[in-house]
C-alpha positions in Angstrom: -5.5 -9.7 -24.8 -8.4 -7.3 -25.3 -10.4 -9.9 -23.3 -8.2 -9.9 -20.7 -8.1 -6.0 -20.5 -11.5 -5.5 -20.7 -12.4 -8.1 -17.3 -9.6 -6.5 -15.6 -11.1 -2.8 -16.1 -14.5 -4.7 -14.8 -12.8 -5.5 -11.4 -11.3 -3.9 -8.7 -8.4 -5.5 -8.8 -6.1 -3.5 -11.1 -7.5 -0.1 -10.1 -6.5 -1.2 -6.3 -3.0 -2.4 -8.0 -2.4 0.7 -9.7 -3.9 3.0 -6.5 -1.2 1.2 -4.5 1.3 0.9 -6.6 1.3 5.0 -7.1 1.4 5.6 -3.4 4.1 3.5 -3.0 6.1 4.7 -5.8 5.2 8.3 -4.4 6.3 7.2 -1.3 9.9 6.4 -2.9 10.2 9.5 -4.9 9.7 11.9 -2.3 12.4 10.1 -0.4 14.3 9.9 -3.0 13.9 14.0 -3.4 14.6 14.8 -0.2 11.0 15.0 1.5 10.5 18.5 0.0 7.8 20.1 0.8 7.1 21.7 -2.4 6.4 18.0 -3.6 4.6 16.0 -1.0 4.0 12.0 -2.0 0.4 12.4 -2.3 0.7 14.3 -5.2 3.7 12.2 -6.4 0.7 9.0 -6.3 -2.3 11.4 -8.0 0.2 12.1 -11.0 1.5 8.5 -11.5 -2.1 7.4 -11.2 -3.5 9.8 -13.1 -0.3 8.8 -16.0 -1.2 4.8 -15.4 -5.3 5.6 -16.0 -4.5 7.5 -19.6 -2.2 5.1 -20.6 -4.1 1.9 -20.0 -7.3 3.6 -21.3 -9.1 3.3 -17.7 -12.3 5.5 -17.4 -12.0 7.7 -14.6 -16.0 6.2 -13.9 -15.1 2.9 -13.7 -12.0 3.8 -12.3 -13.9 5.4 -8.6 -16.6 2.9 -8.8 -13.6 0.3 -8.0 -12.1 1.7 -5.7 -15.3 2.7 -3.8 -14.0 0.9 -0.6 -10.5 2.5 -0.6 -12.4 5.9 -0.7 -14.5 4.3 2.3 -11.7 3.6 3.9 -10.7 7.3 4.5 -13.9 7.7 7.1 -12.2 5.2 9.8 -8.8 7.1 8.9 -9.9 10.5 9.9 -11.5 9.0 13.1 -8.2 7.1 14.2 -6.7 11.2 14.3 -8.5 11.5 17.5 -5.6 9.6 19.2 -2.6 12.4 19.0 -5.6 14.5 20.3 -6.3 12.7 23.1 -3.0 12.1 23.9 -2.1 16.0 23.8 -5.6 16.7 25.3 -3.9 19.1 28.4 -2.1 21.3 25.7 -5.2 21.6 23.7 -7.7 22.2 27.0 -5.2 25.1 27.5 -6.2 27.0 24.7 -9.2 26.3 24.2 -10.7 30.1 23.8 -8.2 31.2 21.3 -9.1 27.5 19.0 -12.9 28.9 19.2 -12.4 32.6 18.7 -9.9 32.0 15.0 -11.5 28.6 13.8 -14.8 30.1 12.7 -13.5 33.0 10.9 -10.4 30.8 9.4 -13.3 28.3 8.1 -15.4 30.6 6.9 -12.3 32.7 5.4 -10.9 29.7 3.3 -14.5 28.5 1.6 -15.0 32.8 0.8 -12.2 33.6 -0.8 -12.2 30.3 -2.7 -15.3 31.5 -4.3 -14.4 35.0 -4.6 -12.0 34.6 -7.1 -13.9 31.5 -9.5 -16.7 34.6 -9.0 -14.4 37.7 -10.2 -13.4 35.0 -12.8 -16.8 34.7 -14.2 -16.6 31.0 -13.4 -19.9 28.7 -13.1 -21.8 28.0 -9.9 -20.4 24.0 -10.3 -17.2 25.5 -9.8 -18.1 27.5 -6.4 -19.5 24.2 -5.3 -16.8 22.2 -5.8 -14.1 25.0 -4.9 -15.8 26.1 -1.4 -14.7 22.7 0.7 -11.7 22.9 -0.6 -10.3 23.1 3.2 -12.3 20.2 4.4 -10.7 16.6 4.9 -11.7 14.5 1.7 -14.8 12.4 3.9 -16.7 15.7 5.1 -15.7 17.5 1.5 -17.6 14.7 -0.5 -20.4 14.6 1.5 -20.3 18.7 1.3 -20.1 18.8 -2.4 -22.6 16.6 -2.4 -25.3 18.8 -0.9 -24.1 21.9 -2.2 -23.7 20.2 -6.0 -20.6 20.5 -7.2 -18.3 18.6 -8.8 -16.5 15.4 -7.5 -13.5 15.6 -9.7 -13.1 19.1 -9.6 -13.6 19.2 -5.9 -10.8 16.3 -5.3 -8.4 18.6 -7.6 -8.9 21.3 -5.3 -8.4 19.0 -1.9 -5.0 18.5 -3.6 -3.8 21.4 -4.2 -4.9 23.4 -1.4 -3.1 21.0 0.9 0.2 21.4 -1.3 0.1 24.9 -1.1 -0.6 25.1 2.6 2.3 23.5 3.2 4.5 25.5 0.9 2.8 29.2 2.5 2.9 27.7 6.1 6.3 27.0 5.9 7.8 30.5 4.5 5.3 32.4 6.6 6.8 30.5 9.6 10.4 31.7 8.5 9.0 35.1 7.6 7.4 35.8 11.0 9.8 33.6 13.0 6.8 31.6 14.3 8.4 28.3 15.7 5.4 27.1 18.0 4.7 24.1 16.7 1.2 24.3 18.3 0.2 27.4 16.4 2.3 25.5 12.9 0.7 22.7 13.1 -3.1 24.5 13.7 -2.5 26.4 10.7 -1.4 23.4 8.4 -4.8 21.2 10.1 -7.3 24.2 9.4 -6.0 24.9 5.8 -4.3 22.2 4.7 -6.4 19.1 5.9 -4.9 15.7 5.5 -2.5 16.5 3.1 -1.3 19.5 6.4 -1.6 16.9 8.9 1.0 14.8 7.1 3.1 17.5 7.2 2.5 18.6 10.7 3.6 15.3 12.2 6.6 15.9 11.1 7.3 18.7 12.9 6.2 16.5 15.9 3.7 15.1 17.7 2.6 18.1 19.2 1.9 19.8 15.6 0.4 16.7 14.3 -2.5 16.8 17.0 -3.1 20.3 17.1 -3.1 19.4 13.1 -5.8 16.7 13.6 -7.3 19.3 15.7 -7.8 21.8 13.3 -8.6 19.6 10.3 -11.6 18.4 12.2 -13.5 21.0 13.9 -12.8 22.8 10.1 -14.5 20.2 8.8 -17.1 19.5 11.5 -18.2 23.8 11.1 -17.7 23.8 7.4 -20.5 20.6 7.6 -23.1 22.5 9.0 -21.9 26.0 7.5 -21.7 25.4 3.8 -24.9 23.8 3.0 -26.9 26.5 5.2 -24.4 29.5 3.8 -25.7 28.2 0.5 -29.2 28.2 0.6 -29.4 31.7 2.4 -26.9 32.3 -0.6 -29.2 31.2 -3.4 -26.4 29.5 -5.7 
């Protein structure tokens, strides 16, 4: 049995297992729940996966190492958004100057105030690395954290939680402020929120979802060229 353990840790085939097995049993709780948006399924998957690695005594290590295509995989997924965009292109043509004027300083805004507070916190410079993408869809983060040097994990922990709190603040500012366009919901949950928005976005409609995928990517494509520069004028 130990055998058998140990050359199943070696291949990708139970970490896939276990990856898909999580999502789907995510998938079936948050149904089960109601589709609250407190407790999206992504996070329902991380915690089941995260419970199914500690108890077969998986190495987080060998654990991304075999699932290296999966997290591939995410690159093609983030380019197939451009289809709600092009299929709301005439709403987002429309307001174009208002998506340029807001996006820089809402980019800029959500990697400052990140750091900020790990920095009034007396928290490393790893930690601003790894907290300052936290807006950035999970492809364009990695590659971010990458030149910045922060830390993979702890950036991937941030990615998740941001995009469940977006959805919970989005949705009671909304109510608070009466805002019910759901081109201006479903910008807010793209530029804060990323994928983890998006999901939520589409189901407000179609019209959030693209203005979503809209505002998850140009986030991601300033916060690219941004960050890295930001941080070298910066010092850190």
């Amino acid at each position: 049995m130990n055998e058998l353990h140990a050359s199943l840790l070696d291949t990708p085939v139970l970490a896939v297992a276990l990856t898909l097995a999580a999502y789907l049993g995510g998938m079936h709780l948050f149904e089960r729940l109601g589709r609250p948006s407190w407790c999206p399924a992504v996070l329902i998957g991380a915690v089941l996966t995260a419970a199914s690695l500690w108890l077969l005594r998986f190495d987080y290590a060998d654990y991304q190492r075999n699932v290296a295509w999966l997290t591939f995989l995410l690159g093609p997924a983030t380019v197939a958004l451009a289809v709600p965009l092009y299929q709301q292109r005439q709403h987002i043509f429309a307001l174009w100057k208002p998506i340029l004027c807001c996006l820089p300083l809402a980019a800029m805004l959500a990697a400052f105030y990140a750091v900020l507070i790990a920095w009034l916190l007396g928290a490393p410079p790893v930690v601003y690395a790894s907290l300052a993408p936290k807006s950035v869809t999970a492809p364009l983060a990695m590659g971010i954290q990458e030149q910045i040097g922060g830390s993979l994990s702890l950036m991937l922990g941030g990615l998740l939680m941001t995009g469940v709190l977006t959805t919970i603040c989005v949705s009671l500012l909304a109510r608070v402020l009466k805002v019910t366009d759901p081109r201006i919901l479903g910008f807010a949950l793209g530029v804060n929120g990323h994928a983890i928005g998006i999901i939520r976005a589409f189901e407000l409609g179609p019209t959030a979802g693209a203005f979503a995928s809209l505002g998850m990517s140009l986030t991601g494509v300033f916060s690219a060229a941004f960050l890295p520069l930001a941080w070298r004028l910066v010092g850190l």
